[in-house]
C-alpha positions in Angstrom: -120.9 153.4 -138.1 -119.0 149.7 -137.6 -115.7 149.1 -139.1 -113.0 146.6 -139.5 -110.2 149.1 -140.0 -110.9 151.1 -137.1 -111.7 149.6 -133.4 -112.5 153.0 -132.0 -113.8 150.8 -128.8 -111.0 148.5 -129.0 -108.3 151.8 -128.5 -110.7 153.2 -125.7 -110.3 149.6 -124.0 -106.9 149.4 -124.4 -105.9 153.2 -123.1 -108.3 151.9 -120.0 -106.1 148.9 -119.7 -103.2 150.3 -119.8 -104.3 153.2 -117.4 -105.3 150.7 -115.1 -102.2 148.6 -115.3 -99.7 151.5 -114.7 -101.4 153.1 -111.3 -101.5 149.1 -110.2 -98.1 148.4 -111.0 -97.8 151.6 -108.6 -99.3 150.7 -106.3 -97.8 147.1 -106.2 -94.4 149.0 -105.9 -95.6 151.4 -103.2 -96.4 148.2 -100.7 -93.3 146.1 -101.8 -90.9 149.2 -100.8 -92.9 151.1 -98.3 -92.7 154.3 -99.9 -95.0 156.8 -101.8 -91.6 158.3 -103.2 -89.1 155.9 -103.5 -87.2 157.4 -107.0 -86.5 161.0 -107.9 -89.2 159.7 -110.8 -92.1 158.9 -108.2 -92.0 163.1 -107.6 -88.6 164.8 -107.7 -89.5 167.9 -105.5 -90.0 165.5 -102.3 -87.3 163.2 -103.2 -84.9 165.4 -103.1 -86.0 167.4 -99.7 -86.3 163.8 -98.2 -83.1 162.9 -99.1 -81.2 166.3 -97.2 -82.8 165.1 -94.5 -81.9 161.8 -94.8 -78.7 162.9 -95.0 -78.6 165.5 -92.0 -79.7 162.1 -90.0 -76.8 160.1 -91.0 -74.8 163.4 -89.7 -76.3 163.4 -86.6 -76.1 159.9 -85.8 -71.9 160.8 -86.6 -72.6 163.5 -84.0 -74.3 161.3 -81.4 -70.9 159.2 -81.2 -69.2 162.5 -81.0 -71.0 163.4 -78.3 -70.8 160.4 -76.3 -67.0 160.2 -77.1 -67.1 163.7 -75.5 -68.8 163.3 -72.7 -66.8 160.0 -71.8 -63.4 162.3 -71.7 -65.0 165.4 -69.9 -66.3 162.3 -67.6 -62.9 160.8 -67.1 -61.8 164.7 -66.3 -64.5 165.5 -63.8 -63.7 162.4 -61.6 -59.7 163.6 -62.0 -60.6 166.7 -60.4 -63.1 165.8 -58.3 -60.0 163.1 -56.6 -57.4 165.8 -57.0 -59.9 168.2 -54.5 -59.8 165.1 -52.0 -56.1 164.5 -51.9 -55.6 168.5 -51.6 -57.8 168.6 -49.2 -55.6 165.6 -47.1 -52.7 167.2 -47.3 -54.6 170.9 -46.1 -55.3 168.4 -42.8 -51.6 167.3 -42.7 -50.5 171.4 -43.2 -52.9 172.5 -40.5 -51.4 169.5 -37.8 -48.1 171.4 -39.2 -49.0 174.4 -37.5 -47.9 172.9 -33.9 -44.6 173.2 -32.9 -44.8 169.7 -30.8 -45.4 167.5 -33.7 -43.1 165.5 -36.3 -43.0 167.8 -38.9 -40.4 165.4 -41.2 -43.3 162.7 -41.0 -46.1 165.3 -41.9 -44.0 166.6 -44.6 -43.5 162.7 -46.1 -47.5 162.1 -45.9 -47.7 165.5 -47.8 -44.8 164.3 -50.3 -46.7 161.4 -51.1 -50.0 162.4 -51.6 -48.5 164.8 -54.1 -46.9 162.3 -56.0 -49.9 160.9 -55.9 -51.9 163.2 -57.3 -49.0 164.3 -59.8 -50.4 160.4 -60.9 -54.0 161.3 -61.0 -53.8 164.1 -63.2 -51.7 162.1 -65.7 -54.0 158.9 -65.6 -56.6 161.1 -66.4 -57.1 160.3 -70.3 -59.6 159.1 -72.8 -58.6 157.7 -76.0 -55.6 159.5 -75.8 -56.9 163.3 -74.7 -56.2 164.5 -71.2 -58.2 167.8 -70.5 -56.4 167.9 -66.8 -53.1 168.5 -68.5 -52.5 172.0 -70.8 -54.4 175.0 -71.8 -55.8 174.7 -75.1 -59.4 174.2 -75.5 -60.9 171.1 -76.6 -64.1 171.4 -79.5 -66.4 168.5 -79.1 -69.1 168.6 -82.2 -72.3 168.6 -81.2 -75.2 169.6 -84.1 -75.4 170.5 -88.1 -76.8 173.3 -88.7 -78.7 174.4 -92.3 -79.8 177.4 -92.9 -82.7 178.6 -95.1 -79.8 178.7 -98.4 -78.8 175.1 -97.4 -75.5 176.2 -96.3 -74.4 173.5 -93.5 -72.0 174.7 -90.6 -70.9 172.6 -87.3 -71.5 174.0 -84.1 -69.3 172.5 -81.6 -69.3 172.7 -77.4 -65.9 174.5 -76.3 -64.4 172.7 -73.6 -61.8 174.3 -71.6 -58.9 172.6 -70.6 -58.6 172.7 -66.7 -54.1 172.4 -66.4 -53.7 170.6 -62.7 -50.2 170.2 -63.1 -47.8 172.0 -60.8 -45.7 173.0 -63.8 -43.8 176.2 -63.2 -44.2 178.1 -67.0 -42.1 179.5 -69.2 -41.1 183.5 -69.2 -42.6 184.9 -72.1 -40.5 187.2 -74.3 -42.6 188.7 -76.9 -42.8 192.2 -75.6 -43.9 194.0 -71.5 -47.6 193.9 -70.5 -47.1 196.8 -68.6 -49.3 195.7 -65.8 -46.7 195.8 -63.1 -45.1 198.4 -60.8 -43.8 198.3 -57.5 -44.0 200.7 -54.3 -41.5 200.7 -51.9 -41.7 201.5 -47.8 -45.1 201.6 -48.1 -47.5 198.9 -46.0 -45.5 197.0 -43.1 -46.7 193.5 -43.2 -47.1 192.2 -39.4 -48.9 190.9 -37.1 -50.7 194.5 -36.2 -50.5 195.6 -39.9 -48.9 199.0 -39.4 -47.5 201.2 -41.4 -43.6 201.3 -42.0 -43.5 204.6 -40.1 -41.3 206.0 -36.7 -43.8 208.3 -34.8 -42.1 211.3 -32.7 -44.1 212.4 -29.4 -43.4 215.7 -28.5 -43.4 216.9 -24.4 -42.7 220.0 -23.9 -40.8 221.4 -20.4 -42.2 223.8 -17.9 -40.3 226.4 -20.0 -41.9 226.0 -23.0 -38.7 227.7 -24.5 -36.3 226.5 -27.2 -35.1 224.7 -30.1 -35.6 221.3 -31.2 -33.1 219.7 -34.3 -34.3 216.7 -36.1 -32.0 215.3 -38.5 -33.4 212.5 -41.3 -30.3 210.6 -42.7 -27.9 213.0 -44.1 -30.2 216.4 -43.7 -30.7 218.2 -40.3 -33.5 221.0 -39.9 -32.4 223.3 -37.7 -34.3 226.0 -35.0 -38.0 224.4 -34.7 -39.6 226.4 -32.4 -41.0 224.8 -29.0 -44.2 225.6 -28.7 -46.6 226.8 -25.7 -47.5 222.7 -25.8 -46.5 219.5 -27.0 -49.4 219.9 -29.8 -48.0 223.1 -30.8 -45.0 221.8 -31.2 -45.0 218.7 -32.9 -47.0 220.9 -35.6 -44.3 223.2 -35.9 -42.1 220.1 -36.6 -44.3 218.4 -39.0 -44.5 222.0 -40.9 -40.5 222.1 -41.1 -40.2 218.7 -42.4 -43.0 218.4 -44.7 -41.5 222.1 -46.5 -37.9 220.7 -46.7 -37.2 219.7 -50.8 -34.2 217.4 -49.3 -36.3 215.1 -47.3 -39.0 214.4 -50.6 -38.6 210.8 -49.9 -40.2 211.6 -46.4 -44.1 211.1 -45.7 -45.0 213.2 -43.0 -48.2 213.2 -41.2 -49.6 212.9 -37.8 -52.0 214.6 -35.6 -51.9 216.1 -31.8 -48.7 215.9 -30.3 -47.4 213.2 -33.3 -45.3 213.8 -35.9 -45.5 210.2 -38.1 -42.6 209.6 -40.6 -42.6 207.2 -43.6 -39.9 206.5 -45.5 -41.1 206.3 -49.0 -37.5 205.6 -50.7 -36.6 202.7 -52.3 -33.7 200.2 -50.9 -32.5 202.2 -48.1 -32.8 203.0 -44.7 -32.9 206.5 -42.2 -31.6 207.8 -39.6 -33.2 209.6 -37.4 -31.9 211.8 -34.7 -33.4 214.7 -32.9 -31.9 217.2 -30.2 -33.6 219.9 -28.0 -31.4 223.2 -26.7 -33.8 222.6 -23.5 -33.6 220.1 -20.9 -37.3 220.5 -20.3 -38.1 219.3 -24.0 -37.7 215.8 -24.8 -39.2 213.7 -27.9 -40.1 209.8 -27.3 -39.9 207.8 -30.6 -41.5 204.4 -30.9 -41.2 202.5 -34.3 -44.3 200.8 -35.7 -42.4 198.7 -38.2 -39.9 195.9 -36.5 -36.7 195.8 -35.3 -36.1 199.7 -34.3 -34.9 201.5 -30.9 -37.3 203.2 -28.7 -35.3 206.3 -26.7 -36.7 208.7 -24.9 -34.3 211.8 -23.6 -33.6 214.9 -24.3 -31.3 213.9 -27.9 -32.3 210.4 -29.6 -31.8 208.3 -32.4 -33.8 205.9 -34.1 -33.9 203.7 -37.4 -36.5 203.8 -39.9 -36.1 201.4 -42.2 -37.0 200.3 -45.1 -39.4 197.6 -44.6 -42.2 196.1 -46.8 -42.6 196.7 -50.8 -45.6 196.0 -53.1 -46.1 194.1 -56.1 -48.7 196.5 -58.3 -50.3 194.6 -60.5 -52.8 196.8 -62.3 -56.1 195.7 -63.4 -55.8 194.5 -67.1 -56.9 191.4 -68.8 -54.7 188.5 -68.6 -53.9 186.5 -71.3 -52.5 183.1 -71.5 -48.3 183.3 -71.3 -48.7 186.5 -69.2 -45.7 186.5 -67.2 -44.9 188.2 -64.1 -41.6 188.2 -62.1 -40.5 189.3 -59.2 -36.6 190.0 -58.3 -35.8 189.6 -54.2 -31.9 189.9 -53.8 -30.9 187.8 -56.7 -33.3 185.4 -57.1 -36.4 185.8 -59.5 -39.9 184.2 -58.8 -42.0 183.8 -61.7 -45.3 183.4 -62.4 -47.2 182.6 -66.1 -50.8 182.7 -66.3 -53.2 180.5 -67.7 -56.3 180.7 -70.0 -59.2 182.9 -68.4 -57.3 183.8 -65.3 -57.5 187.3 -63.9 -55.2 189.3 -61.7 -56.0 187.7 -58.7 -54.8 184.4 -59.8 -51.8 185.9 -60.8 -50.8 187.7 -57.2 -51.8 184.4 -55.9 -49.9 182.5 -58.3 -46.5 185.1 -57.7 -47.1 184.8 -53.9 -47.1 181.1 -54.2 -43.4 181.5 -55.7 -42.2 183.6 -53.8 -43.3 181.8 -50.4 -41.8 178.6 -52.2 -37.9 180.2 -52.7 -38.2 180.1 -49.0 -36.0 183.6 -48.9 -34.8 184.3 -45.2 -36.7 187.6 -43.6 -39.2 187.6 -46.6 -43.0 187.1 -46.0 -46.3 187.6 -48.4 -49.6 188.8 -48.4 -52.0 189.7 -51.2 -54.6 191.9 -50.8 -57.3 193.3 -53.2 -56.4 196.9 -54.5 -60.1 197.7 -56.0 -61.0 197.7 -59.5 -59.9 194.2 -60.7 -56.0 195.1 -59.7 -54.2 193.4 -56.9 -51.2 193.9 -54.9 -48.6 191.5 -53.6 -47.4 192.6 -50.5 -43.9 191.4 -49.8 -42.1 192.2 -46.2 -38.8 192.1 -45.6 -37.9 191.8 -41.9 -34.2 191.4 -42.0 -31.2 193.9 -41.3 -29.7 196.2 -44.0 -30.6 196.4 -47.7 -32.2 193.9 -50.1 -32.8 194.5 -53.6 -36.1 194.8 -54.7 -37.6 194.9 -58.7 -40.6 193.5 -61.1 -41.4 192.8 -64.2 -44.0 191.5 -66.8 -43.9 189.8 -70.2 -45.9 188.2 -72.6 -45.9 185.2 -74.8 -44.8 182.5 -72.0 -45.7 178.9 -71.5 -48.7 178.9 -68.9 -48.0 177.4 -65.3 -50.2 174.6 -64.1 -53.3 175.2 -61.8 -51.1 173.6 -59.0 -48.6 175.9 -59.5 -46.8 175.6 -56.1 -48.1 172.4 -54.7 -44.2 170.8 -54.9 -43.4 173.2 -53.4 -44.8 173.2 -50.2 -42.9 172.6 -47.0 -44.0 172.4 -43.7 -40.8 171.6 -41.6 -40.2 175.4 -40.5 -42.6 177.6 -38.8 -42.8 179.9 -42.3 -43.1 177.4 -44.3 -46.0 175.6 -42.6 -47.8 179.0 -42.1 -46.8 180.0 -45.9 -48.4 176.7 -46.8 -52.0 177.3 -45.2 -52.3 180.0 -47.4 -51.2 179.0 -50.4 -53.3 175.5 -50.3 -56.5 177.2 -50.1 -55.4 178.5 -53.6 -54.8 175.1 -54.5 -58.0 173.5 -53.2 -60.1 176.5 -55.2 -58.2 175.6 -58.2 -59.4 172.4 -58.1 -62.9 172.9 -57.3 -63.2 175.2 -59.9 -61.9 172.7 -62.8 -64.0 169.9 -61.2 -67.1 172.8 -61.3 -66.3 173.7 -65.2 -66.2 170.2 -66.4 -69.2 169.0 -64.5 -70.9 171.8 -66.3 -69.8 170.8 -69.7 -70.5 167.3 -69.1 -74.0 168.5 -68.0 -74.5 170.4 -71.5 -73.1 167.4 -73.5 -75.9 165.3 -71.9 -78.2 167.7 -72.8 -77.3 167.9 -76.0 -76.9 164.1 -76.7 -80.5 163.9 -75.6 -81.7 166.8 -77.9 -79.8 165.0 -80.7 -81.3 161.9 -80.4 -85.1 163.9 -80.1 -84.6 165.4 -83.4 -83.3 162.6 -85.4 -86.6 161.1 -84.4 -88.1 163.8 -85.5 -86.3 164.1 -89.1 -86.9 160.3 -89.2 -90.6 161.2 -88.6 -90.8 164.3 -91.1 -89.2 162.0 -93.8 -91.7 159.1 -93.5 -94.2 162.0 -93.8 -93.0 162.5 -96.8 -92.2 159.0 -98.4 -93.3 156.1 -96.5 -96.7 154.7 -98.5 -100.1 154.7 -96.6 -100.5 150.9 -96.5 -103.8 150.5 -95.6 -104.7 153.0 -98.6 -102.7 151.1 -101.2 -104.1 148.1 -100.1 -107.3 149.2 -101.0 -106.5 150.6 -103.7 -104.8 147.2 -104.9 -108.3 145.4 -104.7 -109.9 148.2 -106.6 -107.2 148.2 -109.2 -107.3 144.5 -109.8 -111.1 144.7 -110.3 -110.8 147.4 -112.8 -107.9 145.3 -114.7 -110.1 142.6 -115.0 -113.0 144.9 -116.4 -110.8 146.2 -118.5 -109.5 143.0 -119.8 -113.0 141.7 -120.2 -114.3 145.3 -122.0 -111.3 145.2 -124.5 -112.3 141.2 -125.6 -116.2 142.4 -126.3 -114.3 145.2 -128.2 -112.1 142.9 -130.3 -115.4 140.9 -131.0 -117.1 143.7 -132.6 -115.6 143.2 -136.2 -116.6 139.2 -136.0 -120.6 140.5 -135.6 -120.1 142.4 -138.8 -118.8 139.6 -140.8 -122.1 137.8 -139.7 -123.9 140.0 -142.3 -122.4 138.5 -145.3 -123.7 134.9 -144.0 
């Protein structure tokens, strides 16, 4: 049935049209923008994923800079430490031509003086962009990715960049409370050349007569009425049983084997006496001294000195903490020592020894030695005459020394000095290595990461245009195809529009 009220094929060609014209103006819009998805209206799900990502590129191009702002600084610090080894390791040359007595120790000690100064000039050069990680101990964070989780929760991750301190600053004390990782022990190991013990040893020989008394008297207490033995074996046993049962002389160590009877004196700040007689002729004792600087008699009666001479720094194995302090008291001076970030007990024997060697007290040499279990010991002789007070401490909550701790310290114009020096620049030297070592790791991991960074923002970059960009070559197609539909359409809705004409042609 035809009518001329209602053009059902008119509104069929005109819903085509229309149809036609929407997915081409699409389509036009897909190839002038380049994108499938260009408006949260094109499909909102995609939009907004591509857009998170679009944003977690813009962060990691932020964090790219970062990085190579980072790695510039670490850079600048690496080189610092890596010229700071080199100078140390001049001036280890000019200590080590210091150990001859037949050279110009005043000229050595200006070259030494000078290459200090100039690395003192070094480590405060040693900035970028105002941040010197060759100076202090607080770490630096450099950011280095963004990192969403499943919930879209976005946290930084950063690279922790320790602060190597090459300064030779001395510290502060801290005073926030003991560590309680210090003791000391006195008149126990005699620091020498042999490495003996502080100890007199008594050799008993024993007469034809085998008959007797023998009287050994230990500062103010005599034991009376040892019994001579049938040999000199028997009777230094006999003596070591009298001393070692005598409550007055609990400050004595006695030990020995054979015909020796070895004493130690294990009391703090003093010195002994010892004395022996025999009621026979026949039985004599010879004493010889192990330490320094005591008499050796051998007669019938004797005396000898045992003194007092070597104490040690217990430092007990306990983590250190930046602002540990430790001191040391020799007479009256103090040497002091405050640790750094990640240091352990070594450095810090290392780091005491280094102050005392550099207060230069007469008599008074150092050793450290490793007393098992991560605890250390500073050994600290005194070779002088009479009494020297002796004490240490600990604290915590100081200002950290430098990693150089020492090095302005070092003089090589007298014999101890220059051998106190050899030591105590090997310290020095490792110190430097090891800062140089760090940051070339950390500049190594920044690189790594730099690279990874710029990797996945090609990748994001990628997964968004997965997601948005327009398939060209498709919409081009499809453009053509689209154009020859409009213009079907077009032409199908005019033969529509006609239809009412050809029914007015049946009232002609």
């Amino acid at each position: 049935m035809s009518s001329i009220l209602t053009n059902t094929s008119a509104m069929v060609a005109l819903q085509t049209l229309k149809s036609v014209n929407s997915s081409l103006q699409e389509t036009q819009s897909q190839i002038s923008t380049g994108k499938s998805v260009a408006s949260a209206k094109d499909n909102s799900a995609v939009w907004a994923i591509s857009k998170s990502m679009d944003s977690d590129v813009k962060g990691f191009m932020a964090i790219s800079e970062s990085l190579a702002l980072g790695e510039s600084t670490v850079a600048v610090a690496r080189n610092a430490s890596e010229t700071v080894t080199e100078l140390l390791t001049e001036i280890k040359g000019r200590i080590v031509a210091a150990q001859e007595s037949n050279v110009d120790r005043s000229k050595i000690q200006t070259d030494i003086d000078e290459l200090t100064d100039q690395i003192r000039t070094v480590v405060d050069a040693a900035q970028f962009n105002g941040l010197n990680l060759v100076k202090g101990t607080e770490s630096v964070d450099i950011l280095s990715s963004l990192d969403r989780s499943s919930a879209g929760v976005v946290n930084a991750s950063n690279i922790n960049v320790s602060r190597q301190d090459l300064t030779d600053s001395a510290g502060i004390y801290g005073s926030d409370g003991a560590k309680g990782a210090t003791s000391v022990v006195v008149g126990v190991t005699e620091i020498d050349s042999t490495g003996e013990d502080n100890q007199v040893t008594l050799t008993a020989t024993v007469g034809s007569a085998s008959t007797g008394t023998i009287d050994v008297t230990i500062g103010t207490e005599t034991v009376t009425g040892i019994a001579v033995g049938a040999d000199a074996d028997e009777t230094a046993n006999n003596i070591r049983t009298a001393l070692s049962g005598n409550p007055d002389l609990a400050d004595i160590d006695v030990s020995g084997t054979g015909a020796d009877i070895i004493l130690r004196n294990t009391a703090s700040f003093s010195d002994f006496d010892v004395s022996w007689s025999s009621s026979e002729a026949a039985n004599t004792i010879a004493a010889a001294n192990a330490g320094e600087g005591a008499d050796v008699t051998t007669a019938q009666t004797g005396t000898t000195t045992l003194d007092k001479r070597a104490e040690r720094v217990v430092l007990a194995a306990t983590t250190v903490a930046s602002g540990d302090s430790f001191r040391a008291t020799i007479g009256s001076e103090d040497f002091e020592y405050v640790a750094g970030e990640g240091e352990t007990m070594e450095d810090v024997a290392r780091g005491l020894k280094a102050a005392i060697d550099a207060g230069d007290v007469a008599d008074v040499t150092t050793q450290i030695q490793d007393a098992g279990g991560g605890a250390w010991d500073v050994l600290v002789d005194y070779g002088g005459t009479g009494q020297i007070a002796f004490a240490v401490d600990d604290n915590t909550g100081g200002t950290a020394s430098g990693g150089l701790f020492g090095m302005g310290d070092i003089n090589v114009t007298t014999n101890t000095g220059a051998s106190n020096a050899l030591g105590n620049i090997e310290t020095l030297i490792q110190n430097s290595i090891d800062a140089a070592a760090n940051f070339g790791s950390a500049e190594g991991r920044i690189d790594i990461q730099a690279e990874f960074v710029g990797k996945l923002m090609d990748s994001l970059r990628g997964g968004i245009g997965s997601l948005v960009d327009a398939n060209m070559e498709e919409a081009s197609a499809r453009l053509q195809a689209l154009q020859v539909q409009q213009q079907l359409a077009t032409q199908s809705l005019s033969i529509a529009n006609q239809a009412p004409q050809n029914i007015l042609a049946l009232f002609r």
